[in-house]
DSSP file (Angstrom, degrees, kcal/mol; ACC not computed):
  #  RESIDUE AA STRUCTURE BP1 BP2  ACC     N-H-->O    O-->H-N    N-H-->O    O-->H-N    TCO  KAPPA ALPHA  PHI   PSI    X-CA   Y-CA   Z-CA
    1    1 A X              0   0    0      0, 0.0     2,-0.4     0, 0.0    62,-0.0   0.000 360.0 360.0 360.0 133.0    7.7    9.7   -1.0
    2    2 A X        -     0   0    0     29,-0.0     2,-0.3     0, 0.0    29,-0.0  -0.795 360.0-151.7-100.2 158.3    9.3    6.4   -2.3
    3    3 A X        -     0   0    0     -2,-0.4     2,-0.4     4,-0.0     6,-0.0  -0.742  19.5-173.0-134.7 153.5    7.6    3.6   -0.6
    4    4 A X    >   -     0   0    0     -2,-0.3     3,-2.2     4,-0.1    21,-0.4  -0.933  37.0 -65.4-156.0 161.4    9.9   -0.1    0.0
    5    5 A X  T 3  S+     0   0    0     -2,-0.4    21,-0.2     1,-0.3     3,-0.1  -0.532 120.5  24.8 -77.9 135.3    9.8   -3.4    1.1
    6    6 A X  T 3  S+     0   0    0     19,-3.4    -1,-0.3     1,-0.3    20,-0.1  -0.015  86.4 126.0  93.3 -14.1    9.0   -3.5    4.8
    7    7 A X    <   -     0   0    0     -3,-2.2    18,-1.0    18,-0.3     2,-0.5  -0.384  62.8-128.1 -78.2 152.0    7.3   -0.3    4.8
    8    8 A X  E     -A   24   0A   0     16,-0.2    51,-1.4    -3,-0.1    16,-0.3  -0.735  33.5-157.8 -86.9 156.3    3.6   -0.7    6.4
    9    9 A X  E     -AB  23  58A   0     14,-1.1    14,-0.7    -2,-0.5    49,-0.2  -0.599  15.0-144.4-111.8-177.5    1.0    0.8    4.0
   10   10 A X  E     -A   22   0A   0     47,-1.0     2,-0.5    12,-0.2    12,-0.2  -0.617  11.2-161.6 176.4  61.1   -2.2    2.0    4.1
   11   11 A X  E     -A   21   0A   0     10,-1.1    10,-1.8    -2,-0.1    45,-0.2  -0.589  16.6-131.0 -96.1 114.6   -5.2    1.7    1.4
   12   12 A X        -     0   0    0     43,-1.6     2,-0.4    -2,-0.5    -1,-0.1  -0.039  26.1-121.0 -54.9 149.6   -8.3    3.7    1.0
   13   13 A X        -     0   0    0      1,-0.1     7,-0.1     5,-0.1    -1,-0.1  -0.774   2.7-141.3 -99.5 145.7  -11.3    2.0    0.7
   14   14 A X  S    S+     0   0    0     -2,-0.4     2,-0.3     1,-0.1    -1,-0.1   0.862  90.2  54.8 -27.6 -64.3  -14.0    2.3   -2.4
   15   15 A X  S >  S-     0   0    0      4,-0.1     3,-1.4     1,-0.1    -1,-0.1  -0.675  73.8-143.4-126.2 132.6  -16.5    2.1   -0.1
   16   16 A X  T 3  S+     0   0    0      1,-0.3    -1,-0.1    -2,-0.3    -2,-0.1   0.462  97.1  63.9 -80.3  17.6  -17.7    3.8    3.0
   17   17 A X  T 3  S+     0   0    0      2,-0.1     2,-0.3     1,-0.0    -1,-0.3   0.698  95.0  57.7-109.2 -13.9  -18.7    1.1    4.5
   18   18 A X  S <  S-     0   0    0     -3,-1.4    -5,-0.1     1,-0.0     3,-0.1  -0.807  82.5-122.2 -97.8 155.1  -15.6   -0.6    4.8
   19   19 A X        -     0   0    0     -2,-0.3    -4,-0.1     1,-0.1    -2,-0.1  -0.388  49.7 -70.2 -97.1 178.0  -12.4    1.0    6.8
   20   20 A X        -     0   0    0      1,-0.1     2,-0.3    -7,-0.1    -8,-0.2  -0.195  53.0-120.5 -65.3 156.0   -8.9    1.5    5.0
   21   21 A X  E     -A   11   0A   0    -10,-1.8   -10,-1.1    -3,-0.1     2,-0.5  -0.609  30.6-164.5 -90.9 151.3   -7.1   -1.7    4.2
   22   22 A X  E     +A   10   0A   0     -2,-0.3    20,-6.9   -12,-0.2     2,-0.2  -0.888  24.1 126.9-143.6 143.9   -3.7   -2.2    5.6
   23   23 A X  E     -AC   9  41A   0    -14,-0.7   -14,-1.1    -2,-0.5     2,-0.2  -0.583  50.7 -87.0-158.8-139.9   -0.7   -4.5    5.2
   24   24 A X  E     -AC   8  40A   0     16,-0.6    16,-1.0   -16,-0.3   -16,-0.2  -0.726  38.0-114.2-165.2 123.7    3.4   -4.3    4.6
   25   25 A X  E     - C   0  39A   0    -18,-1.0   -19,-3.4   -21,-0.4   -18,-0.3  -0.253  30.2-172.8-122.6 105.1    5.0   -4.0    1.1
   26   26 A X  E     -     0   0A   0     12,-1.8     2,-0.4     1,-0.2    13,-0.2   0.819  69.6  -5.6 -74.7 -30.1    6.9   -7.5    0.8
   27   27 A X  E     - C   0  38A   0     11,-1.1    11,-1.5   -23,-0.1     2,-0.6  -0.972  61.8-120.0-160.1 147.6    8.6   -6.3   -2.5
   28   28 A X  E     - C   0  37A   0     -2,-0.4     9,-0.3     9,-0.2     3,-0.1  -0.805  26.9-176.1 -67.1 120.7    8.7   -3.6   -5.0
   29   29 A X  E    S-     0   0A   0      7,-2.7     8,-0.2     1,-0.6     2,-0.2   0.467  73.3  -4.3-128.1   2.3    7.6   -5.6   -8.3
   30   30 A X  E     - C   0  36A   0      6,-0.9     6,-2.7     3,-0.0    -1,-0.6  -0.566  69.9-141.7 179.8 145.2    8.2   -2.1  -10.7
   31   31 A X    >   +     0   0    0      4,-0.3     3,-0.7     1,-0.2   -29,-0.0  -0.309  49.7  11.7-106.4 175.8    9.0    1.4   -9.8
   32   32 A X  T 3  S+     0   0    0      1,-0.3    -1,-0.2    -2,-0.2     4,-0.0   0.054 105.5  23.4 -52.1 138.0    7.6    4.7  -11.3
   33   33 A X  T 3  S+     0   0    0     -3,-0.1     2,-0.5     2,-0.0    -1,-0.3  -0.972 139.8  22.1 -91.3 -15.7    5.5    5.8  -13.2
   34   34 A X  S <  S-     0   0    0     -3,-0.7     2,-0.2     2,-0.0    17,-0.0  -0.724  81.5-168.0-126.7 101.9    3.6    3.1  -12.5
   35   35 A X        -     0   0    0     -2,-0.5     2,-0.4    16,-0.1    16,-0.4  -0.518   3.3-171.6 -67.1 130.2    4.7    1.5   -9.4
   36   36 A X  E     -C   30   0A   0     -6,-2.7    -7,-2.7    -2,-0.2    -6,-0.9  -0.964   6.8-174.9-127.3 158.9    3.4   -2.0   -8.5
   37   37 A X  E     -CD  28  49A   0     12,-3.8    12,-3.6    -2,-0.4     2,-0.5  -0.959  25.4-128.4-150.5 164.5    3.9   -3.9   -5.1
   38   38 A X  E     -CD  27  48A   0    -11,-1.5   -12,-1.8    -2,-0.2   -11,-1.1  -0.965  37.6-173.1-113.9 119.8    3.3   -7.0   -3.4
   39   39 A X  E     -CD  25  47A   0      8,-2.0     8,-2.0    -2,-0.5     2,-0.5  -0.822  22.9-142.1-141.0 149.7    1.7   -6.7   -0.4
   40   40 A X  E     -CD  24  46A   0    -16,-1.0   -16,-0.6     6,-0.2     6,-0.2  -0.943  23.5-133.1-120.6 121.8    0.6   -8.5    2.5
   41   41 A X  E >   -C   23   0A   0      4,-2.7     3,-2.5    -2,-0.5   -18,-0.3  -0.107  18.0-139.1 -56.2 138.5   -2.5   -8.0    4.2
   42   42 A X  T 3  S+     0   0    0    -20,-6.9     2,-2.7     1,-0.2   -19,-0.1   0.964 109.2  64.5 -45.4 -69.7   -3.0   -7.6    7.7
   43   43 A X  T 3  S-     0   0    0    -21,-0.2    -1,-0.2     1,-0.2    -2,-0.1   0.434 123.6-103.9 -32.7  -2.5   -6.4  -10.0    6.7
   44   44 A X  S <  S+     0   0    0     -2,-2.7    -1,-0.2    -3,-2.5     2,-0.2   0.199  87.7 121.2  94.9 -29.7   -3.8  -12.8    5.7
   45   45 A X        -     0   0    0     -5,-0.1    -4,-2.7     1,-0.0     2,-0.4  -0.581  47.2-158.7 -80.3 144.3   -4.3  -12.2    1.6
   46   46 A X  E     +D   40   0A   0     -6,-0.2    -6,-0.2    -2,-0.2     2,-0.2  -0.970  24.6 159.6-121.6 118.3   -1.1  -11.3    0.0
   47   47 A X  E     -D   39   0A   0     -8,-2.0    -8,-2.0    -2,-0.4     2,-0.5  -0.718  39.9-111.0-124.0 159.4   -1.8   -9.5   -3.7
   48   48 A X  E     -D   38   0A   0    -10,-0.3     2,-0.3    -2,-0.2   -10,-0.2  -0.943  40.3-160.0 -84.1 155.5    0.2   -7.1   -6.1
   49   49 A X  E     -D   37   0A   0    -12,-3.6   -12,-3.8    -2,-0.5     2,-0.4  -0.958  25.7-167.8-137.2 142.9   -1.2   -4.3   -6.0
   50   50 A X        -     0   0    0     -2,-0.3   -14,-0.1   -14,-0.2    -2,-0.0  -0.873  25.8-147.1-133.2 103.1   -1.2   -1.3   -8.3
   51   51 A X        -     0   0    0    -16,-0.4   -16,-0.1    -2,-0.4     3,-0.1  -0.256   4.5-134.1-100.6 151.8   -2.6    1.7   -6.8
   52   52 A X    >   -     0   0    0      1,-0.2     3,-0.7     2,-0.1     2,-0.5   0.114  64.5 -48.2 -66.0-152.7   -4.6    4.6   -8.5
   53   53 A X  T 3  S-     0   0    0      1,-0.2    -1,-0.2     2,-0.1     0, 0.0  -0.778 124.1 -13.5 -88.3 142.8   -3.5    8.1   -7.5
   54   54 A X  T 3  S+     0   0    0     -2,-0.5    -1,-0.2     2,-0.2    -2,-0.1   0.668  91.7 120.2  -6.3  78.6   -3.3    8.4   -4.2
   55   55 A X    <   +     0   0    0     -3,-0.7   -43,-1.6   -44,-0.1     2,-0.3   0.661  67.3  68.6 -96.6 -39.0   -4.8    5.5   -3.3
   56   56 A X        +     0   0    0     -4,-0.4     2,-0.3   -45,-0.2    -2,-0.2  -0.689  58.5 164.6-102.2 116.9   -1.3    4.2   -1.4
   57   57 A X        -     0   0    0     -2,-0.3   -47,-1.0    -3,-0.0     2,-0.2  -0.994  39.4 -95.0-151.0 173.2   -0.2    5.6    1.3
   58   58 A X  B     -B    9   0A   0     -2,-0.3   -49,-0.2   -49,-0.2   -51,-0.0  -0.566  21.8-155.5 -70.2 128.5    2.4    5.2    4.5
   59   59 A X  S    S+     0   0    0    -51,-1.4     2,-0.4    -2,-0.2   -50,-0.2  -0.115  75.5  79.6 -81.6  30.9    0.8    3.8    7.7
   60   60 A X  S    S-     0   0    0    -52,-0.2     3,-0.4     1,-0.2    -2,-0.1  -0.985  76.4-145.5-137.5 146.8    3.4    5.4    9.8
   61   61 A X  S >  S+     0   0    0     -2,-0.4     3,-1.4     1,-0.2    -1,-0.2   0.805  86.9  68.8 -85.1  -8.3    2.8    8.7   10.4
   62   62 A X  T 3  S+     0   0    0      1,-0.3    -1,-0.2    -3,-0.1    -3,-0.0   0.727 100.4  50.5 -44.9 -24.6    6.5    9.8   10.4
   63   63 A X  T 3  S+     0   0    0     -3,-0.4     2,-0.5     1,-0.1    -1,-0.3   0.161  84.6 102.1-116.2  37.0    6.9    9.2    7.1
   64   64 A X    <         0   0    0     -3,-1.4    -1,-0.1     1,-0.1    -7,-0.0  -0.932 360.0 360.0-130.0 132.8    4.1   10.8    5.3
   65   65 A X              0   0    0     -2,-0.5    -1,-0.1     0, 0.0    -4,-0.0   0.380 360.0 360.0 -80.9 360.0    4.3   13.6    3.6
């Protein structure tokens, strides 16, 4: 699954005491093999982010594979 600007996302958390993070991919900033994106949290922080393996995933559940 190729993942895009607008898409919402979905990040597992380290720790089990906090719940997945979530936000919506403002821009692709490099594509594969190592994909980075710029993402804006729902929490208001906006970061790039460069996610292990499957660490990133789609918040809508249509589109996950």
């Amino acid at each position: 699954m190729e993942l895009k600007a607008g898409d919402r996302v979905e990040v597992e958390s380290e720790s089990t005491e906090r719940p997945p993070r979530t936000g919506v991919i403002k821009e692709v900033v490099q594509r594969a093999p190592s994909p980075r994106y710029r993402i804006s949290w729902d929490d208001g922080h906006e970061s790039i982010y460069t996610p292990a393996a499957g660490a990133l995933r789609s918040a809508d559940p249509a589109k996950r594979s």
